[in-house]
ROLODO-619100 format. One record per residue: x, y, z of N, C-alpha, C in turn; residue in three letters; chain. Coordinates in Angstrom, 1 decimal, padded with zeros to 4 digits. Layout:
<sites>
{nxx=X nyy=Y nzz=Z caxx=X cayy=Y cazz=Z cxx=X cyy=Y czz=Z aa=ALA ch=A}
...
</sites>
This chain:
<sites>
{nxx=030.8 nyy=-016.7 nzz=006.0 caxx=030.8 cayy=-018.1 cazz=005.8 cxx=029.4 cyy=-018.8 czz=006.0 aa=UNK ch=A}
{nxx=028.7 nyy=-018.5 nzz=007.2 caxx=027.6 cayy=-018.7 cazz=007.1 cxx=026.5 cyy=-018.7 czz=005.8 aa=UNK ch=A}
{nxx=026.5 nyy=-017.5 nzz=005.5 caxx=025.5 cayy=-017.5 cazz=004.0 cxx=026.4 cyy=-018.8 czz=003.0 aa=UNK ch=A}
{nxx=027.3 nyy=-018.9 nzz=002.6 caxx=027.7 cayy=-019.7 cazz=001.8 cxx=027.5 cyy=-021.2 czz=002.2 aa=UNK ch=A}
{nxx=027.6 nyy=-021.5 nzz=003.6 caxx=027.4 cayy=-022.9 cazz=004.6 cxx=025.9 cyy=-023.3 czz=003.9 aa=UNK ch=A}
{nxx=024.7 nyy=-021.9 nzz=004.6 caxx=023.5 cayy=-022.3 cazz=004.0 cxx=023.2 cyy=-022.2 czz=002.4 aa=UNK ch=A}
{nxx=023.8 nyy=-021.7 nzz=001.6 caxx=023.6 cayy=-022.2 cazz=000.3 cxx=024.2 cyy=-023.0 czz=-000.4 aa=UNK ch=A}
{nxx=025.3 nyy=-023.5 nzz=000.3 caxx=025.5 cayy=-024.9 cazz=-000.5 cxx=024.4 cyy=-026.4 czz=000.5 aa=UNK ch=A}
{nxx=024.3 nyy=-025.7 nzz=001.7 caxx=023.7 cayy=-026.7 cazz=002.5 cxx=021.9 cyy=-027.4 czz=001.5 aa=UNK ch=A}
{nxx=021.5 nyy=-025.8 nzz=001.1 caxx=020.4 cayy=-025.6 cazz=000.3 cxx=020.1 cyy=-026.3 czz=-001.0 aa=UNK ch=A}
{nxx=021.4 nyy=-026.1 nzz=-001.9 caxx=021.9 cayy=-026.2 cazz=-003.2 cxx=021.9 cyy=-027.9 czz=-003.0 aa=UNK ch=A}
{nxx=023.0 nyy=-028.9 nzz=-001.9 caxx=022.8 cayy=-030.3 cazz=-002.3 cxx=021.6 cyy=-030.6 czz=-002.2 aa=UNK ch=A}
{nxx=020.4 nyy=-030.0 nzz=-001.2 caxx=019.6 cayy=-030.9 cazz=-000.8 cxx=018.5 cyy=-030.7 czz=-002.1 aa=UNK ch=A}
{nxx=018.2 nyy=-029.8 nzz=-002.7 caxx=017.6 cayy=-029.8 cazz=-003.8 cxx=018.2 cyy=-030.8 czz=-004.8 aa=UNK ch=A}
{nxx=019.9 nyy=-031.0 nzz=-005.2 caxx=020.1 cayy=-031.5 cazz=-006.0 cxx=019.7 cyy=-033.5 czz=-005.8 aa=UNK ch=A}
{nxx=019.9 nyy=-033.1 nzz=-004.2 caxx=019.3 cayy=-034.6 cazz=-003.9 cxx=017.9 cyy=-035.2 czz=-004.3 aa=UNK ch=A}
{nxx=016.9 nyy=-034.1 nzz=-003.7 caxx=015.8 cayy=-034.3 cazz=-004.6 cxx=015.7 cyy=-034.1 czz=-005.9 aa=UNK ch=A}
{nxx=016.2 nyy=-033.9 nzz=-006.8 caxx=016.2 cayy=-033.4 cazz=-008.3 cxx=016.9 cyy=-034.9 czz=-008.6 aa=UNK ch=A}
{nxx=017.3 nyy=-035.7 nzz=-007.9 caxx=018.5 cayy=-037.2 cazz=-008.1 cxx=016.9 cyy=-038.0 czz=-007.7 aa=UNK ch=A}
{nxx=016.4 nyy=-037.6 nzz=-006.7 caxx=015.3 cayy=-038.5 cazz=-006.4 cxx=014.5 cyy=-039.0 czz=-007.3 aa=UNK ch=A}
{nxx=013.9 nyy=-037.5 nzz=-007.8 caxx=012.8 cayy=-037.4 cazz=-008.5 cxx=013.0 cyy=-038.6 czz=-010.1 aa=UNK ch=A}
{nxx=014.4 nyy=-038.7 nzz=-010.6 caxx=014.1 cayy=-039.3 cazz=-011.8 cxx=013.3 cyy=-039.1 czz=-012.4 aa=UNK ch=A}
{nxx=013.0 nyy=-040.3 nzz=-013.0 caxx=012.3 cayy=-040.6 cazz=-014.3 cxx=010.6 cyy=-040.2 czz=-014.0 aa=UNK ch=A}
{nxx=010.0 nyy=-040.3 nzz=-012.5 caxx=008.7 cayy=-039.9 cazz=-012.5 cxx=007.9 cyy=-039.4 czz=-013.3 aa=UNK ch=A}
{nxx=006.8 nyy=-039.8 nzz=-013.3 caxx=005.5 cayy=-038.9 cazz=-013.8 cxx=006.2 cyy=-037.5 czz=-013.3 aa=UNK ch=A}
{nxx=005.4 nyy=-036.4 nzz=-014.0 caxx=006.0 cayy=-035.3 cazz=-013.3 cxx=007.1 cyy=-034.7 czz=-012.9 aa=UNK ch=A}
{nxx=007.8 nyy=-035.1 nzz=-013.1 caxx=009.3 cayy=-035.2 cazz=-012.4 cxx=009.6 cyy=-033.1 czz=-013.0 aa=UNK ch=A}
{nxx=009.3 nyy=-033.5 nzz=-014.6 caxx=009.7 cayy=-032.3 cazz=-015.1 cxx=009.3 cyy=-030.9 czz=-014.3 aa=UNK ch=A}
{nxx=007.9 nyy=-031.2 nzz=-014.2 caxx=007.7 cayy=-030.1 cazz=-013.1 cxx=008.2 cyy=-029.4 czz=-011.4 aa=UNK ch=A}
{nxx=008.5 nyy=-030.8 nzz=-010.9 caxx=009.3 cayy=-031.1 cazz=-009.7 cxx=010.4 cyy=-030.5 czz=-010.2 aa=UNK ch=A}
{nxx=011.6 nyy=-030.8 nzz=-011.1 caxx=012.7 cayy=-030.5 cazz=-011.4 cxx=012.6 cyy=-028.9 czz=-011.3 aa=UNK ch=A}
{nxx=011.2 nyy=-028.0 nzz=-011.9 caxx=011.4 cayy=-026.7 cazz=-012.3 cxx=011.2 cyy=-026.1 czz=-011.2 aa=UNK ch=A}
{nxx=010.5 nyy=-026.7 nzz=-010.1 caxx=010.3 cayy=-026.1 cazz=-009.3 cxx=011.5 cyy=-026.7 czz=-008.0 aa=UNK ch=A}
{nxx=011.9 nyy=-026.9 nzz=-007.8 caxx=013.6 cayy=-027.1 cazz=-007.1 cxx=014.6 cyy=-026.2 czz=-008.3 aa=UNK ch=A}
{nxx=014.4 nyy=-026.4 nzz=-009.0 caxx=015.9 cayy=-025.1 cazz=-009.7 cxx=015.4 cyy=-023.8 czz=-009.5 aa=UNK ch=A}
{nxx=013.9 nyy=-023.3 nzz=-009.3 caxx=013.7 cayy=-022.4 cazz=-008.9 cxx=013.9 cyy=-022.0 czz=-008.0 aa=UNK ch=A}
{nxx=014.3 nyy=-022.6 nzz=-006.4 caxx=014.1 cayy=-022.5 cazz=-005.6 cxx=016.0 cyy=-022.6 czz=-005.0 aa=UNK ch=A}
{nxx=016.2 nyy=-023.2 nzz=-006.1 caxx=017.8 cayy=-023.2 cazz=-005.8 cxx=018.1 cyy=-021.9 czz=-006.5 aa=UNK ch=A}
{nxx=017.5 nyy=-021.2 nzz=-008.0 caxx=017.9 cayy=-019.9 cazz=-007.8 cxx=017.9 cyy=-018.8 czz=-006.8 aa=UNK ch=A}
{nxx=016.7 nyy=-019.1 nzz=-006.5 caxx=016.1 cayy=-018.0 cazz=-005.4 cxx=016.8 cyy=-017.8 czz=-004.5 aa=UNK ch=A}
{nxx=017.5 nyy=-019.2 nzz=-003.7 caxx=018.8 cayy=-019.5 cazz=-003.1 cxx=019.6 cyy=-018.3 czz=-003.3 aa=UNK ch=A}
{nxx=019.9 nyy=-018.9 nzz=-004.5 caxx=021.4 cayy=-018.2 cazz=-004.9 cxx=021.3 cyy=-016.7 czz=-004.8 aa=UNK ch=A}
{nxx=020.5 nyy=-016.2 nzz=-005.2 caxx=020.1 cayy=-014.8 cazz=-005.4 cxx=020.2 cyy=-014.4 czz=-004.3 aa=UNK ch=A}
{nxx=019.5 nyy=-014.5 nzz=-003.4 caxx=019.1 cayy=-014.6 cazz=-002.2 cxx=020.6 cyy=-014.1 czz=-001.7 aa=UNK ch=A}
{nxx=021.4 nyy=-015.0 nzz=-001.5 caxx=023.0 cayy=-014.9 cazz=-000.9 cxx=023.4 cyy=-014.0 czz=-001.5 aa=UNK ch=A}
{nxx=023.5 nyy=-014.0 nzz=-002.8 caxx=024.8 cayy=-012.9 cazz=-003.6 cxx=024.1 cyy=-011.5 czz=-003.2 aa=UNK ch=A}
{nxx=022.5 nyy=-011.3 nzz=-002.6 caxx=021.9 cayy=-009.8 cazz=-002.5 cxx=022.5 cyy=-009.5 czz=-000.8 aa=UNK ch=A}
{nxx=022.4 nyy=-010.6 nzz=000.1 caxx=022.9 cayy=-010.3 cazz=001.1 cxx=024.1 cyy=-010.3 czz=001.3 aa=UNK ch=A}
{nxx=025.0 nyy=-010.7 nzz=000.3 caxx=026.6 cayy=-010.7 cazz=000.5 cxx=027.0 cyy=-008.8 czz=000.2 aa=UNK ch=A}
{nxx=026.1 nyy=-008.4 nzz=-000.8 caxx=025.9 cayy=-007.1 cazz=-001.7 cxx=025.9 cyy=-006.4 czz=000.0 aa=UNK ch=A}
{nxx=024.4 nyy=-006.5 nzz=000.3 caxx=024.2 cayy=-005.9 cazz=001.3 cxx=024.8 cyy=-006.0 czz=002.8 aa=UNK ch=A}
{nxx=025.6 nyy=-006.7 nzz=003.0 caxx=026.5 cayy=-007.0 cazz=004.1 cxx=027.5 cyy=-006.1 czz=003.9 aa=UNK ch=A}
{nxx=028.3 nyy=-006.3 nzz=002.6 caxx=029.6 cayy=-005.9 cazz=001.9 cxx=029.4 cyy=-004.1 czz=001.9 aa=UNK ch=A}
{nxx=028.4 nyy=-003.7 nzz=001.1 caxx=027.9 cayy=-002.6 cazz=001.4 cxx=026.9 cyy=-001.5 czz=001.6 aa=UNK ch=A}
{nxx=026.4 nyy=-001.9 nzz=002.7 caxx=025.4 cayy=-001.9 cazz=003.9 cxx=025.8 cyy=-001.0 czz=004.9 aa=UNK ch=A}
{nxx=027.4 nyy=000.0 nzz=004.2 caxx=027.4 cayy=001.4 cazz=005.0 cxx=028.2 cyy=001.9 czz=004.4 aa=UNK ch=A}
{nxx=027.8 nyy=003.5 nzz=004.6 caxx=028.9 cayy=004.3 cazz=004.1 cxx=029.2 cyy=005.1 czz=005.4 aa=UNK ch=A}
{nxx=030.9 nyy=005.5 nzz=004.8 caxx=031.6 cayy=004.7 cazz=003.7 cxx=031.3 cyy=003.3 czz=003.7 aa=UNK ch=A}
{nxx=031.8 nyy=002.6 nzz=003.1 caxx=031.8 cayy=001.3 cazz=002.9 cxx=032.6 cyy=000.6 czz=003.8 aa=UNK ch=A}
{nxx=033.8 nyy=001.0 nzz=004.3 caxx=034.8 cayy=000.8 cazz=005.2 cxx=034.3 cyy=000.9 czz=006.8 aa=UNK ch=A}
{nxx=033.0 nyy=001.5 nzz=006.7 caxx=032.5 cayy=001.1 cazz=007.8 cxx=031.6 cyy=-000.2 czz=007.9 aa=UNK ch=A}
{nxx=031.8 nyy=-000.8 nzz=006.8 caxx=031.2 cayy=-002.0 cazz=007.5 cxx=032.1 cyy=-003.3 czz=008.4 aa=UNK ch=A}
{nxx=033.3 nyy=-003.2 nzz=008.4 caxx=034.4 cayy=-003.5 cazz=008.6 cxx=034.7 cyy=-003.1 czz=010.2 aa=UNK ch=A}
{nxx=034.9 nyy=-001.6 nzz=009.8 caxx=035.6 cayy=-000.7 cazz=010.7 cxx=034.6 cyy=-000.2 czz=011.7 aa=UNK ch=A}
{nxx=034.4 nyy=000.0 nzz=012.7 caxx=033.4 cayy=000.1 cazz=013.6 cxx=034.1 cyy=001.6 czz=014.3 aa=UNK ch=A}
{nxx=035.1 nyy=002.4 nzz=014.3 caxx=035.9 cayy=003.4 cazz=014.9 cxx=035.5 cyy=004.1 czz=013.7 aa=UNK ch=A}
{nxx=035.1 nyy=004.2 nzz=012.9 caxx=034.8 cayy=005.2 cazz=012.0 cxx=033.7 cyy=005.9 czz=012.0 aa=UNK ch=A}
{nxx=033.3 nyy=007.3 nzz=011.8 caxx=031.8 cayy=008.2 cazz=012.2 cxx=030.8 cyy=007.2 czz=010.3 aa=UNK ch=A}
{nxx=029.8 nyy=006.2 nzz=010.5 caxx=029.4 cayy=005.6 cazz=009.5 cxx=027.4 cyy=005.5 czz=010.0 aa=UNK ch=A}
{nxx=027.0 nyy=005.6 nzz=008.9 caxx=026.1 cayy=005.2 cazz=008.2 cxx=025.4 cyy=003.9 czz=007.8 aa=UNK ch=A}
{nxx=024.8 nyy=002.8 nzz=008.4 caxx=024.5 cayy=001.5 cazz=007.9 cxx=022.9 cyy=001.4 czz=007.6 aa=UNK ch=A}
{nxx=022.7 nyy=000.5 nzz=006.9 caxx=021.3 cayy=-000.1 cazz=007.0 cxx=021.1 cyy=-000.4 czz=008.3 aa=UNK ch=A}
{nxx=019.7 nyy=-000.3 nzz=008.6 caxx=018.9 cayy=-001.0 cazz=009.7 cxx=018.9 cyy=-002.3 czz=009.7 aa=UNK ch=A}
{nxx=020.6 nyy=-002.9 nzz=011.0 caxx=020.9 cayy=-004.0 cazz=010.8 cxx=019.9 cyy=-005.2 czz=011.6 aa=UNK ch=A}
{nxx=018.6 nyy=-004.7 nzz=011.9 caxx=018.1 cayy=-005.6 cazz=013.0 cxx=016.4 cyy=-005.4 czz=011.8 aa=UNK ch=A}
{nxx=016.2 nyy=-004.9 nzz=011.3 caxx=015.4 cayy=-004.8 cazz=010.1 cxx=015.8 cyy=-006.0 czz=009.2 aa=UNK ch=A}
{nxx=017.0 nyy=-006.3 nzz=008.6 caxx=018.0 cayy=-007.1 cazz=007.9 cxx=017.9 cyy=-008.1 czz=008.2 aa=UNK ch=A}
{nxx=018.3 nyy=-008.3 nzz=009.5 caxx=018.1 cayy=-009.2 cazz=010.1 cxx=016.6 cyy=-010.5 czz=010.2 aa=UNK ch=A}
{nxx=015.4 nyy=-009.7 nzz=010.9 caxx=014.2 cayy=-009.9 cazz=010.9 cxx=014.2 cyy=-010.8 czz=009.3 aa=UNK ch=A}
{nxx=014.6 nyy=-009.8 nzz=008.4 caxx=014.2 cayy=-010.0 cazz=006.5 cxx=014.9 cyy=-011.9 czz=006.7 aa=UNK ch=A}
{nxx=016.1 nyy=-011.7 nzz=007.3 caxx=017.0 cayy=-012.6 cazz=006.7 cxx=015.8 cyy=-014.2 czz=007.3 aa=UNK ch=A}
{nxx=015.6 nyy=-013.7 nzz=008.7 caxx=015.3 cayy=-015.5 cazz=009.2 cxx=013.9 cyy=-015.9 czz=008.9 aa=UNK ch=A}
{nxx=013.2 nyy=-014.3 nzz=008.3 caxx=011.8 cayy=-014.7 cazz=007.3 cxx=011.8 cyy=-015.5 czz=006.1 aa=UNK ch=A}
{nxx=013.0 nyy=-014.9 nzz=005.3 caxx=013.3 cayy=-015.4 cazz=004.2 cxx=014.2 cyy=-017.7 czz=004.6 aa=UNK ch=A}
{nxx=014.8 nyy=-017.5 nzz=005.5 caxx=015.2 cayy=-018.8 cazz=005.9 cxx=014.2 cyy=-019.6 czz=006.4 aa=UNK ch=A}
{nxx=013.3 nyy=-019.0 nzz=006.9 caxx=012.1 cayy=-019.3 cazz=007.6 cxx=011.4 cyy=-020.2 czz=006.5 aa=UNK ch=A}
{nxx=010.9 nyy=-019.8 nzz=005.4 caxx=009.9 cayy=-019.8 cazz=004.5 cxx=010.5 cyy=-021.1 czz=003.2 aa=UNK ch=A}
{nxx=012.5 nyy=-020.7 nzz=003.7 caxx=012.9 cayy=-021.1 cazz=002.6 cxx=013.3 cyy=-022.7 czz=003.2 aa=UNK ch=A}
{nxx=013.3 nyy=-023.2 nzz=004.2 caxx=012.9 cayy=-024.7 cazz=005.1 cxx=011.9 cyy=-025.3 czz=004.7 aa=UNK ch=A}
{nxx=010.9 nyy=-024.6 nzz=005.0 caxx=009.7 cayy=-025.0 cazz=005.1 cxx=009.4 cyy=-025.5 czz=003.8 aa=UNK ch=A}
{nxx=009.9 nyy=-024.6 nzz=002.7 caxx=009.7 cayy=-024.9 cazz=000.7 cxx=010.4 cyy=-026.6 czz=000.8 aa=UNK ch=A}
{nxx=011.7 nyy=-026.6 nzz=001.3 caxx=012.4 cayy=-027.4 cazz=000.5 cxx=011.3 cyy=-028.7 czz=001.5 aa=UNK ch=A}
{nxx=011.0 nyy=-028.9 nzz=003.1 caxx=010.4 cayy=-030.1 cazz=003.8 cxx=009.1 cyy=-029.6 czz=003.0 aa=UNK ch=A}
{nxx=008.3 nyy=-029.2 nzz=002.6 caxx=007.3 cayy=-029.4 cazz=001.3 cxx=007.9 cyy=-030.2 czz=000.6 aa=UNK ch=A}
{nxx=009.2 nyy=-029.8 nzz=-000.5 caxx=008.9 cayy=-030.3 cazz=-001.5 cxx=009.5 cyy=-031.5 czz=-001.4 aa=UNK ch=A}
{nxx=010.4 nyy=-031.9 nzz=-000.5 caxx=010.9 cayy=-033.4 cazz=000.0 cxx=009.6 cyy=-034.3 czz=000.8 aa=UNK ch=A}
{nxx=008.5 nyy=-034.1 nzz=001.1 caxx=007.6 cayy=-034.6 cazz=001.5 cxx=006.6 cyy=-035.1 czz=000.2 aa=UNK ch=A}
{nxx=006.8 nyy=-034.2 nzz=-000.6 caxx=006.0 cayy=-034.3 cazz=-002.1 cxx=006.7 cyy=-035.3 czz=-002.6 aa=UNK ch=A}
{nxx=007.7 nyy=-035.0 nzz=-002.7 caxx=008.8 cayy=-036.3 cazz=-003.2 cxx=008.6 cyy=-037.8 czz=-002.6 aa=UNK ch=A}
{nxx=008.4 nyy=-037.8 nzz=-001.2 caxx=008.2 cayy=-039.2 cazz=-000.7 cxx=007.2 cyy=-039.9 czz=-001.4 aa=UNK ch=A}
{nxx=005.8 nyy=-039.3 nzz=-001.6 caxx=004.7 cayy=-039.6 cazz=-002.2 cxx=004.8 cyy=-040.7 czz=-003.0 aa=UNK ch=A}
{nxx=005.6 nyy=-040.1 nzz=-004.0 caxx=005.9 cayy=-040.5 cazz=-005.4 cxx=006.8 cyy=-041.6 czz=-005.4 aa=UNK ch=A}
{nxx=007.3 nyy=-041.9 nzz=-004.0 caxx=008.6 cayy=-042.7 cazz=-004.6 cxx=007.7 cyy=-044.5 czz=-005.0 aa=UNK ch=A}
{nxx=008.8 nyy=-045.3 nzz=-005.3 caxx=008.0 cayy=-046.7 cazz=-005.4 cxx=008.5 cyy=-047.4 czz=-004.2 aa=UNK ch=A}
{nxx=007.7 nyy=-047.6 nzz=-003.4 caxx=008.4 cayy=-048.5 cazz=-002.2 cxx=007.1 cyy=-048.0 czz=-001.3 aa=UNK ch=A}
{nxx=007.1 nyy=-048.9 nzz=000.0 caxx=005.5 cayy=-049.6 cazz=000.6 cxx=005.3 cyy=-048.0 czz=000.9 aa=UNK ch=A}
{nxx=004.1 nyy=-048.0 nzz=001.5 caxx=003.9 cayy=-047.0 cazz=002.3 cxx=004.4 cyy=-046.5 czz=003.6 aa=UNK ch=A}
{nxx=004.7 nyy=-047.9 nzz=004.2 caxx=005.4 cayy=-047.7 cazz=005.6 cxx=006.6 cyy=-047.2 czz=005.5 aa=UNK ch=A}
{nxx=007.4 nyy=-047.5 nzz=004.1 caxx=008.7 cayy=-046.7 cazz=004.1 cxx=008.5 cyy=-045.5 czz=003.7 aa=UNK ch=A}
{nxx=007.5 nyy=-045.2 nzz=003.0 caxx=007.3 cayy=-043.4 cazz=002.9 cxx=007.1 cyy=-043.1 czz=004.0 aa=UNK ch=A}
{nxx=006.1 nyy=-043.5 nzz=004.9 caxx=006.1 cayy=-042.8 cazz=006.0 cxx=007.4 cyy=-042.4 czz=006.9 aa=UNK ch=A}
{nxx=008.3 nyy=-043.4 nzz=006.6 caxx=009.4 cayy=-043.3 cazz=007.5 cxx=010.2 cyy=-042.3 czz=006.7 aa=UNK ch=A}
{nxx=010.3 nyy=-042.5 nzz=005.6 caxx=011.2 cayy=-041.6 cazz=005.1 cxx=010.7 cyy=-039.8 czz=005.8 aa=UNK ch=A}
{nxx=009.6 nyy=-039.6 nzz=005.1 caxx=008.8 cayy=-038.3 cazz=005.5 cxx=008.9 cyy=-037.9 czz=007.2 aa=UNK ch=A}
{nxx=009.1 nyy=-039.1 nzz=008.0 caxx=009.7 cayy=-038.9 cazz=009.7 cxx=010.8 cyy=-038.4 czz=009.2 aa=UNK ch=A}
{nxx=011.5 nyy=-038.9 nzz=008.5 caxx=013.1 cayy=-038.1 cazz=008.7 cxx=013.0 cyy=-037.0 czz=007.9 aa=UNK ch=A}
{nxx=012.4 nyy=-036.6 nzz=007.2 caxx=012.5 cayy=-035.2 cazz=006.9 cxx=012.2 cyy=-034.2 czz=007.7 aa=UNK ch=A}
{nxx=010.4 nyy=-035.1 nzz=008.3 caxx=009.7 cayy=-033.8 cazz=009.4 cxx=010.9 cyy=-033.3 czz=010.6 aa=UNK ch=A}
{nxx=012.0 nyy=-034.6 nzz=011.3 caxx=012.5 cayy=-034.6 cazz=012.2 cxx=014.2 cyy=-033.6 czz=011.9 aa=UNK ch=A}
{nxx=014.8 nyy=-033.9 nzz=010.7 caxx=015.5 cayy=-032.7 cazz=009.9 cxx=015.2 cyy=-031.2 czz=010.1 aa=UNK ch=A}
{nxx=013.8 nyy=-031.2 nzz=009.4 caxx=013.5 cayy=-029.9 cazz=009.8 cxx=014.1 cyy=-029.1 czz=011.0 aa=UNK ch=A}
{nxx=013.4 nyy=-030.1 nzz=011.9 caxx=013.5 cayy=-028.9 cazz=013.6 cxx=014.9 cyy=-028.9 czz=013.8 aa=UNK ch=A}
</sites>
């Protein structure tokens, strides 16, 4: 449930910014680079659902823990996973920060906006 929590968690907030961005200068390129990033998402989940699902043999031992099994190096996996979340935060408060830039409204309100992103983050 988790992996699905953070990819749909992932999935609106890009679509939010991709709602933001409109009509902007540039927007096109913003747009390409949030659906990239929402692929990478995706992928991302369906390889670690792969590798959760069957990430031992038998395979029934990923389930079953009384059975003589075989797994990937679940703390290796692990490390991979909060690298990958790590990096993949950090993309989207980039590209929501990039997005403030651009919007039309004073600067004081970009700034504020861009506080609530920085403060989201943590």
């Amino acid at each position: 449930m988790y992996l699905l929590a953070t990819l749909f968690l992932h999935l609106s907030l890009l679509m939010f910014y991709m709602r933001l961005s409109g009509g902007r200068p540039l927007a096109n390129n913003f747009r390409r680079i949030a659906l990239a990033i929402g692929i990478l998402n995706f992928v991302y989940i369906f390889m670690s659902c792969i590798i959760i699902i069957f990430g031992c043999a038998p395979v029934s031992g990923s389930w079953d823990m009384t059975i003589n099994r075989q797994c990937v190096n679940k703390q290796a996996y692990y490390y991979a996973v909060a690298v990958f979340n790590i990096m993949n935060d950090w993309g989207n408060l980039v590209l929501g920060l990039r997005l403030c830039g651009g919007l039309k409204m004073t600067t004081e309100r970009q700034w504020e906006l861009g506080d609530w992103f920085l403060i989201a983050s943590l």
